[in-house]
C-alpha positions, 0 to 999 in steps of 0.5 A: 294399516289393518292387521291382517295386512300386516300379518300377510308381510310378515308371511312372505318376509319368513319364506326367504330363511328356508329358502336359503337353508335348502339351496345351501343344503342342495349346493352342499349334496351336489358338492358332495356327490361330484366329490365321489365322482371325482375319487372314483374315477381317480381310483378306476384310473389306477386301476386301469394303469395297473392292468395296462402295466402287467399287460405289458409285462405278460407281453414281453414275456410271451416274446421271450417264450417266442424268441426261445421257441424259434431257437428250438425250431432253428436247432431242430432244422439243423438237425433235419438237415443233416439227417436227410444230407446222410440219407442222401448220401446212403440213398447215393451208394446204394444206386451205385451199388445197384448197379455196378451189381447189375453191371457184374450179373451181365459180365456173369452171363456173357461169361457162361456164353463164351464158356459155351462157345468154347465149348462147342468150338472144342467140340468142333476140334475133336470132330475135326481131328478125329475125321483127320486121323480116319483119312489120314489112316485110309488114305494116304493119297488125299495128303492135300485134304489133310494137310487143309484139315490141319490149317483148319485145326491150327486156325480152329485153335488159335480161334480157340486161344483167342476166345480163352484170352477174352474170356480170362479178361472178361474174368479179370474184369469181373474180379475187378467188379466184385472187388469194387462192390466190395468196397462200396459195400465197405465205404457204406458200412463204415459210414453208418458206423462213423454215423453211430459213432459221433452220435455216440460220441456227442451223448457220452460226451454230453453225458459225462459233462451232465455227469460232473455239472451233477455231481458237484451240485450233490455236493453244493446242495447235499445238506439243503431240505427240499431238494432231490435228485431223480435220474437225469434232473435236480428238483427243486420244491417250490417253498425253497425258491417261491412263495405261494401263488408267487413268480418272485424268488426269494432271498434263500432260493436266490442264494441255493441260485448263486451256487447253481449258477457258480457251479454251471460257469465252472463247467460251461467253458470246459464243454467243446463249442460244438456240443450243443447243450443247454440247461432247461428250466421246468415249472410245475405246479399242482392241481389246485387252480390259480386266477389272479390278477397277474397269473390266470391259470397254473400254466402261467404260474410255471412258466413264470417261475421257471423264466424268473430262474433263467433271468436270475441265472443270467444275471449270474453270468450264464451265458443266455444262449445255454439256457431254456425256460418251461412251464408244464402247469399241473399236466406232468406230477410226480404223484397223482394222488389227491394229498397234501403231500402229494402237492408238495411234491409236485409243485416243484422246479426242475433242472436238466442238463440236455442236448438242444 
């Protein structure tokens, strides 16, 4: 065999080596890549899990707004009902007033009519008594003509008597109409006074429950940083219950909660079933703009916060019925400057005792 025959085997033999390296090396890259495909898939995975869960949490809790907004709806119906049946009934009084007044205005004219024909029957008499004397004066042969003119002044007279006693019924009657309208009058003044009243009524009653529930607040919370009482609501500054960007109360907000809470069940069962109060939870926040995963603006943020306070209330024992969530965003600050004071103070959880 010559030697350049054999330096050709040689050749060929040496490929197989390489070939082997480089199908190892693709094998070890095609692994290496199905790897990454397969992590990150699981990694979108959860991901995608994740947002479906808080999906279904913002959905629950859009139903619970709902379901609170429909009740705000159903009391304001009730209201309207009510209103409208009084206004009816006024509405009612009034005709009737109407016109048992037009009723006594006709009785007044039939009166000065009858007044008038008295008048003139009178007349008569006078003229027929007069022309009796001058022929009774003149004459005394035409006794039969007189005696004719005095049947005729007796029957003018008992003619006369006749239309007095129909015109004192007519009077009668008349008295009986103006007294009847006068009473109507009365019933109608004093229905819109007992109107006034339980209105009355209902807010000082409400306001001296508001009142006692506020005061002995002052003296649960008087010593706790953060808190503060404006007119009619106890505010809380949101560092006392939350963290920032965050709708979950903390240990210390849950504990100044539990006092709330206690002091609400000690007044719930003295305020009458008929009052229908309720105590609403504000959420504000401040300007400064939120996007996260779990919140997409301010508005979110507040009413998050605000319905996690109700559901810890709940918790508590205060009875659902009495309670009301809302969230304000940034649209109702306490301070309109641009500071970090002034955001302090707006962001904030307000509390009010109302009227639903």
């Amino acid at each position: 065999m010559s030697a350049r025959s054999l330096r050709a085997r040689r050749a060929g033999l040496d490929i197989w080596p390489g070939f082997v390296d480089a199908l190892a090396n693709l094998l070890l890259v095609v692994s290496f890549v199905l790897s990454v495909f397969i992590l990150a898939q699981f990694y979108l995975t959860q991901a995608l899990s994740g947002r479906d869960d808080a999906l279904r949490e913002l959905n629950a809790r859009a139903a619970e707004l709902a379901e609170l907004l429909a009740m705000e709806k159903a009391a304001g119906n009730e209201l309207r009902s009510e209103v409208a049946r009084l206004s009816a009934t006024l509405q009612n009084t009034s005709r009737e007033l109407d016109t048992k007044t037009r009723a006594t205005a006709d009785a007044q004219q039939t009166i000065a009519q009858l007044r008038d024909l008295v008048l003139q029957r009178e007349g008569v008499v006078a003229a027929a008594q007069g022309e009796i004397a001058g022929i009774q004066g003149s004459l005394e042969a035409e006794k039969q003509v007189s005696l004719q003119a005095q049947a005729q002044v007796k029957l003018l007279n008992e003619q006369i008597a006749a239309l007095r006693a129909q015109l004192a019924q007519i009077a009668v009657a008349l008295d009986a109409a103006e007294a009847k309208d006068k009473e109507s009058q009365v019933v109608i003044a004093d229905l819109g006074a007992r109107l006034n009243q339980a209105l009355a009524a209902k807010v000082e009653e409400l306001a001296r429950y508001r009142s006692e529930f506020f005061g002995k607040l002052r003296e649960v919370l008087a010593n706790t940083p953060g808190v503060q009482i404006v007119g009619d609501r106890f505010i809380f500054q949101s560092e006392v219950l939350f963290d920032s960007g965050s709708a979950d109360i903390g240990e210390a907000g849950q504990e100044q909660l539990r006092k709330i809470a206690a002091v609400l069940n000690e007044i719930a069962p003295k305020i009458p079933a008929e009052l229908n109060w309720v105590l609403r939870v504000d959420g504000h926040t401040d300007t400064v703009p939120i996007f996260t995963e779990r919140f997409r603006s301010n508005w979110e943020l507040s009413a998050a916060r605000a319905l996690s306070v109700v559901n810890f209330l709940t918790g508590q024992g205060v009875p659902p019925s009495h309670l009301a969530a809302a969230g304000f965003g940034q649209f109702h600050p306490l301070d309109p400057t641009n500071s970090d004071a002034a955001r302090a103070r707006n962001r904030r959880i307000e509390l009010k005792l109302t009227e639903r």
